[in-house]
N, C-alpha and C positions, 0 to 999 in steps of 0.2 A: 683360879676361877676366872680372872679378869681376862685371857685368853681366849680358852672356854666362850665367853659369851662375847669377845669380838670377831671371831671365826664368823658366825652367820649372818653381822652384821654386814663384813667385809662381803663372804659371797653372794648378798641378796646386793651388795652394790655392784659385785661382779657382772650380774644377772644381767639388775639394770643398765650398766653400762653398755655390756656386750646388745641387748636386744634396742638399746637407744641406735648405736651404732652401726646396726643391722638395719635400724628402720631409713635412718638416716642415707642409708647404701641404697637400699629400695628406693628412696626417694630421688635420689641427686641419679640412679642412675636411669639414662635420656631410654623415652619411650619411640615408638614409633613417630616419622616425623607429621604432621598435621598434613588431613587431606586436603588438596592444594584445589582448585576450579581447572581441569582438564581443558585445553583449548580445541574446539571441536577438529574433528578430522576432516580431510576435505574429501569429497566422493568424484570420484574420476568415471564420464559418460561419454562413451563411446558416440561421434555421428557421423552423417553420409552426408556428404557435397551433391547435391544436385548438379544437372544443368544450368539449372535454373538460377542457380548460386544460392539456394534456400539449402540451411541446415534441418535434417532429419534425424530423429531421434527413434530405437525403440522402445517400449514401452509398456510396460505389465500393468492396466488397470483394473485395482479390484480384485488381483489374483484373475486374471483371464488376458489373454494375447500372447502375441506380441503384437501390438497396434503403432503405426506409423504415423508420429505428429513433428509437424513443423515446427523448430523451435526460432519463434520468432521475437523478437526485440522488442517490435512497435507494436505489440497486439497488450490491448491493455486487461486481456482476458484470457482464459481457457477455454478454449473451443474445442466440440466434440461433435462429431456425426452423427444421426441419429441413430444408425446401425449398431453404432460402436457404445454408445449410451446406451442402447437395449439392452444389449450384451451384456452390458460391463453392471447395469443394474442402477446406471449414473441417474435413471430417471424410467419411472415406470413404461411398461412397454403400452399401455393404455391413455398415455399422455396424449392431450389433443394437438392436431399441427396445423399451426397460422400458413398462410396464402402464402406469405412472401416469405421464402426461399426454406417454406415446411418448416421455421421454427417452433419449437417444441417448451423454452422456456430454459428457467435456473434448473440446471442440477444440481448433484454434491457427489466427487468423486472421494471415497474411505482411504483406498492409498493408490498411488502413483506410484510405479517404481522405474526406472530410468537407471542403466549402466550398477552403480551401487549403489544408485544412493533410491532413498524410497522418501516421500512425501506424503501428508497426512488431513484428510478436511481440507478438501478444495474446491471453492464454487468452479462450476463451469457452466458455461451457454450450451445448451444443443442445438445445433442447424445445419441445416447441411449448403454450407457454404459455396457458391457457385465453383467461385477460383479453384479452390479444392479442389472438384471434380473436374473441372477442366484441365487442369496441370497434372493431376494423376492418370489422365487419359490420355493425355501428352505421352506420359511417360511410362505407360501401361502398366503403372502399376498404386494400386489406390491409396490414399492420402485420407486419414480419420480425422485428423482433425489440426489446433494448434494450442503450444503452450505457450502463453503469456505472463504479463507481468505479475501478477496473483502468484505464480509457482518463482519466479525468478528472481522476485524483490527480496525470499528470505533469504538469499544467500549472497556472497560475493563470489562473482563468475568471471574464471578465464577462459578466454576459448583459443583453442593452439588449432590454427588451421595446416599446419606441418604435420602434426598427427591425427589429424581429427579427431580431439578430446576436449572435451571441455571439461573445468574442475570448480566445483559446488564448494562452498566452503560459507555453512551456516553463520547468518550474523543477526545480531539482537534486534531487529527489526518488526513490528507493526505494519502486517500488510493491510492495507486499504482494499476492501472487497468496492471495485471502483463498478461493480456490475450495478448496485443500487444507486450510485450516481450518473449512469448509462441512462434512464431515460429522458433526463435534465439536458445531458448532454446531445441527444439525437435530435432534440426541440428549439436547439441553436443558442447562441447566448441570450442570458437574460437580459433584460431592459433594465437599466439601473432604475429604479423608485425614486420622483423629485422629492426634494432636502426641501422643506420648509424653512427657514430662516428664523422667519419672524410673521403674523399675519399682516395680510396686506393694509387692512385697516387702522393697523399701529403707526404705520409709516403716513397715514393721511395721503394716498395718493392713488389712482389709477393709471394703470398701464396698458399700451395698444399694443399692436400684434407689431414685430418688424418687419418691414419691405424686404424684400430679399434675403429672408430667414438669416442663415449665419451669415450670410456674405454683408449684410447691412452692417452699420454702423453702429449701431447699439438701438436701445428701447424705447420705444417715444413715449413720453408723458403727455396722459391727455387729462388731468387734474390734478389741482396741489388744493388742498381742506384747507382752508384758513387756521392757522394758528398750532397746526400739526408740525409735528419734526421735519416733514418735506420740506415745508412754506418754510419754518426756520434756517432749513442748509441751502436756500435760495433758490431750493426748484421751481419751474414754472412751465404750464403746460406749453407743448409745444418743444420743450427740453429733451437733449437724447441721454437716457440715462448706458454712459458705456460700462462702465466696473461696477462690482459692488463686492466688495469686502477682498481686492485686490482679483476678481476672478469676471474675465470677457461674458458679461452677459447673454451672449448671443450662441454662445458655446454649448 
């Protein structure tokens, strides 16, 4: 009997073992390996050498062209004709155009495509840029617009002027839509705001204008207040105050 009833013991630990063993195999054996961050590919864009020594690019806006834009280095924006901006849908065809030189205002171009590589939400300028027309008259043959640093800052660009290609190659960058700091910048630099120190009144003293602005000597004192922190550091009217807190007054 004692047989008998260890038979089903033994093969329910058979069982066990065997499906431990199994699980065990499932487990230890290696799965796919982990998806790893791809490094982007780099897009290779065909351009044309000018005369001029200006790189030319062509260009699918919006799914419409092939439109010719300069690709320029120093241009701190995307520029577009107003032609090619109707067309392209960059900005309504009923947009009104300012005196000087027909600008038309912000647009936003949906995608840009260029060689292989396509681009996505891009401010651009509409105007129709003097240079422009004048260089593509030149060269008989018209010129839409330019791409600047807004499309060029997302990527790291080689340009091979042996083959005429240049190669895109996306980087984690934060482009500065530098069009909203455009009118600050047309209006020249700002005036820095005087620094108040401290009021004039704390110091117990008045101050006159200097003779020969910067080129003077420093500030002349035309009163020290009795018993004020002036009077105490030995100022006295008629005194040139030249430093104050190691910095040329006159400056």
């Amino acid at each position: 009997m004692t047989p008998m009833k260890i038979r089903p013991i033994v093969l329910a630990l058979s069982i066990a073992l065997a499906s431990g063993l199994s699980l065990a195999a499932l487990q230890a054996r290696p799965g796919p390996p982990p998806a790893q961050d791809q490094a982007p590919k780099p897009a290779v864009v065909p351009f044309e050498m000018l005369p001029s020594n200006h790189m030319v690019v062509r260009a699918t806006i919006n799914g419409k062209g092939p439109y010719r834009l300069i690709f320029d280095l120093g241009s701190p924006v995307i520029l577009l004709g107003s032609k090619a901006a109707e067309a392209t849908g960059a900005i309504p065809k009923d947009a009104p155009k300012a005196f000087l030189f027909s600008t038309r205002g912000e647009g936003k171009i949906a995608t840009l495509k260029v060689g292989d590589l396509t681009a996505k939400d891009l401010p651009v300028i509409v105007m129709d840029h003097p240079a422009l027309k004048a260089l593509g008259g030149l060269l008989g043959r018209p010129l839409d617009g330019i791409i600047g640093y807004t499309f060029f800052a997302r990527y790291r660009t080689t340009i091979d002027y042996q083959t005429r290609q240049m190669t895109f190659t996306p980087v984690p960058f934060e482009v500065r839509d530098l069009m909203k700091d455009l009118p600050d910048r047309l209006l020249g630099p700002k005036v820095a705001q005087t620094r108040i120190l401290a009021p004039q009144g704390l110091w117990g003293l008045t101050l006159g204008t200097p003779e020969g602005g910067v080129s003077s000597r420093g500030v002349p004192i035309q009163a020290v207040l009795p018993d004020s922190p002036a009077a105490a550091a030995g100022l006295k009217p008629g005194d040139l105050l030249t430093t104050l807190d190691g910095r040329w007054t006159t400056s």
